[in-house]
C-alpha positions in Angstrom: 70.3 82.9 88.1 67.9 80.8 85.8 67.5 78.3 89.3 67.4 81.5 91.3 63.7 82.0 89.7 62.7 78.4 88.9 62.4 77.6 92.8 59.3 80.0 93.0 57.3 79.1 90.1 55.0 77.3 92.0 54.0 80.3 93.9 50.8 82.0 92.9 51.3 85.1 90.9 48.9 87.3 93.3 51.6 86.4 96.1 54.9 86.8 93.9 53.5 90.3 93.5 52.3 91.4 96.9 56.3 90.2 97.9 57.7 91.9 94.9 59.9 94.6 97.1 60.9 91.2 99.6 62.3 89.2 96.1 63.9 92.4 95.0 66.2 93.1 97.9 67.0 89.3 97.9 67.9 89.2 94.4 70.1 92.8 95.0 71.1 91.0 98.1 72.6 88.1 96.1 73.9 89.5 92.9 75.9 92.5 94.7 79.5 92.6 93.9 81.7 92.3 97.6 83.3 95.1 98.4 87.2 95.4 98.3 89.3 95.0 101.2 92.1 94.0 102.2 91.8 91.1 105.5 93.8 89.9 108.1 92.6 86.8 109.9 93.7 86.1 113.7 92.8 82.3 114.4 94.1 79.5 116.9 95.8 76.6 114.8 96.2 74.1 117.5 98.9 75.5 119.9 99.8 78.0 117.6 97.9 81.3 116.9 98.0 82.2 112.9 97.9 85.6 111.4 97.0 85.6 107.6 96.7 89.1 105.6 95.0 88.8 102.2 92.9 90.9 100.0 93.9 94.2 98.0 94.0 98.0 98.9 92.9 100.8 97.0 95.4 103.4 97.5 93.6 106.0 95.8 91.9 107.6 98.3 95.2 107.4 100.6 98.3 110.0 100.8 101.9 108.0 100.7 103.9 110.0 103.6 107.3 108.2 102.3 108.8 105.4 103.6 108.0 103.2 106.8 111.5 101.7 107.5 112.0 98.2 108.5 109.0 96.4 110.7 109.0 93.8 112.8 106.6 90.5 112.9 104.0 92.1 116.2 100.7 92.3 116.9 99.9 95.1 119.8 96.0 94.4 120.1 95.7 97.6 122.5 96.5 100.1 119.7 94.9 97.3 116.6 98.4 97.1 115.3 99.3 94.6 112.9 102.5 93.8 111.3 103.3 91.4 108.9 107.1 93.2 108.7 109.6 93.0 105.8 112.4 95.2 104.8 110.8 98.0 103.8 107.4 99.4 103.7 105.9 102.9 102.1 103.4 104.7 104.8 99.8 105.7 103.9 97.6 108.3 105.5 94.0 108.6 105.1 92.1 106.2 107.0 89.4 107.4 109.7 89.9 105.9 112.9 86.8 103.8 113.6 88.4 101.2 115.6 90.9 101.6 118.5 91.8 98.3 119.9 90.9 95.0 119.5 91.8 93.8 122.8 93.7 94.8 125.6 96.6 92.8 125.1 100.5 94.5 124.6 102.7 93.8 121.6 103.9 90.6 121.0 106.4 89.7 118.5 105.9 87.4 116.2 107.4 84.5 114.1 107.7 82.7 110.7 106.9 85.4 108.5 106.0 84.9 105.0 104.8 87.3 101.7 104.5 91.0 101.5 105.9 93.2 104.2 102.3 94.8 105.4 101.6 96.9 108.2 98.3 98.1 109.7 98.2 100.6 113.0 94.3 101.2 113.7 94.7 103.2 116.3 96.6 106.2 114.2 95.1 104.6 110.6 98.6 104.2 109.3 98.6 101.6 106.5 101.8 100.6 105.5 102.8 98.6 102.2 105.6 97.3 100.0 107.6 99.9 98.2 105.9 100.9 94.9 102.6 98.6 95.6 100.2 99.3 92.7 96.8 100.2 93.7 94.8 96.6 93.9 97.6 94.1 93.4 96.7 91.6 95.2 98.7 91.0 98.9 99.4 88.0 101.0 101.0 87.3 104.1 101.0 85.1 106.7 102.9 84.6 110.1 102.4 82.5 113.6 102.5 83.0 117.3 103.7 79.4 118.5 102.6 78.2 122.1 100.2 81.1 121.9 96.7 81.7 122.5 93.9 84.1 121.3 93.2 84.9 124.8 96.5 84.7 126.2 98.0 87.2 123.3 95.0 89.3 124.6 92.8 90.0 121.9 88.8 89.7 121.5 87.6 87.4 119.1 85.1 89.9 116.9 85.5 91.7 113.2 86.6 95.3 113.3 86.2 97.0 110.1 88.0 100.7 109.0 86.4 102.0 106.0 87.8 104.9 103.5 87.5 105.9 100.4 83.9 106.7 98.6 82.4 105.2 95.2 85.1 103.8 92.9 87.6 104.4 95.4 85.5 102.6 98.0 87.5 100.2 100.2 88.3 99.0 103.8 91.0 96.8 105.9 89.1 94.4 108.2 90.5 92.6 110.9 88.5 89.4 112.1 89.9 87.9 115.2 88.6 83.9 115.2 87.0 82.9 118.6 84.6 79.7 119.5 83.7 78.1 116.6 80.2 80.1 115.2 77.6 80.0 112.9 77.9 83.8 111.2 77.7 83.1 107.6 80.1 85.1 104.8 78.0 87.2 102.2 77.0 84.5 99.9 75.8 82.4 102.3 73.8 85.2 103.7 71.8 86.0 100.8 71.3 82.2 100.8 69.7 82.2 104.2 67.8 85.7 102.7 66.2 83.7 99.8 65.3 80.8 102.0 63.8 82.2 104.5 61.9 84.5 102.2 60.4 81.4 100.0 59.3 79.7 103.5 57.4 83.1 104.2 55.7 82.9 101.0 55.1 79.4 101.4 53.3 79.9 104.6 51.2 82.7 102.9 50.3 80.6 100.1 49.0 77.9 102.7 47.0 80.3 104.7 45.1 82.0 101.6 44.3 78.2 100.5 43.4 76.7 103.8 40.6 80.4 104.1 39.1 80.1 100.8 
């Protein structure tokens, strides 16, 4: 945080104050703890397509409705189902429908399954997890499409977030289908780009008050 600072000290003091709200929101901007979630991550892996679930769910804004049975490895991109399967899950209600598709593809099942049986239909928000998960374990699980593409499986590469929950019980499952290679930063490097482009604003405003007197 110290370095955070010591990059403006050259600034004059009449401009660090006029900016004061602009440095503020930066600084909240930067030092704001992430929000939970739990994240599942559709991207191509050469000819393959890869599905990896990590993250953690708060349950505590959730209603178990019993067990989900046995699932199998599918994704069904028309109805944003996800499933990781296993040999048993336990079903949660509670989760507003913001998000009903993430592509128009059908189901398609799925292979080499690995870690916790999860299982995510957007389209009803139906989260279901292992039997007697404690709210904010942590949760991994992977499994792979092979010979498969993003487009051919038919989804569309974009994030698609479901939030629930409120204050401490705050959370969200976020699905982020990878397309073309891109330049949208994660959070830290956000408020990176933030600061930066803040301290070149300043910069130029220092510049123009010296080149006018």
């Amino acid at each position: 945080m110290q370095r955070f600072f010591s990059c403006f000290a050259f600034l004059p003091r009449c401009i660090l104050r006029r900016h004061a709200g602009a440095w503020g929101a930066a600084l909240l901007l930067a030092t704001a703890p992430a929000l939970a979630e739990y994240r599942i991550v559709i991207s191509q892996d050469g000819p393959d397509v890869v599905v990896t679930g990590t993250g953690s769910v708060n349950t505590a804004a959730l209603t178990s409705d019993g067990s989900g049975g046995s699932t199998t490895p599918y994704i069904a991109p028309l109805a944003a189902a996800i499933s990781f399967g296993g040999p048993g899950t336990e079903k949660y209600k509670g989760i507003p429908v913001s998000v009903t598709a993430i592509g128009p593809g059908g189901a398609s099942v799925l292979t080499a399954r690995t870690g916790d049986g999860t299982r995510f239909d957007g389209i009803y928000g139906n989260l279901y997890l292992p039997p007697g998960y404690v709210s904010g374990t942590p949760l991994y699980s992977t499994m792979r499409a092979p010979g498969k593409t993003i487009a051919g499986l038919g989804m569309t590469p974009g994030t698609y977030i479901w939030p629930f929950g409120a204050g401490a019980d705050r959370d969200r499952i976020v699905i982020v289908v990878v397309g073309a290679p891109s330049a949208i930063p994660a959070l830290s490097d956000a408020a990176l780009l933030a600061s930066s482009a803040l301290l070149a604003l300043l910069g130029m405003a220092w510049l123009r008050r010296r080149s006018g007197a």
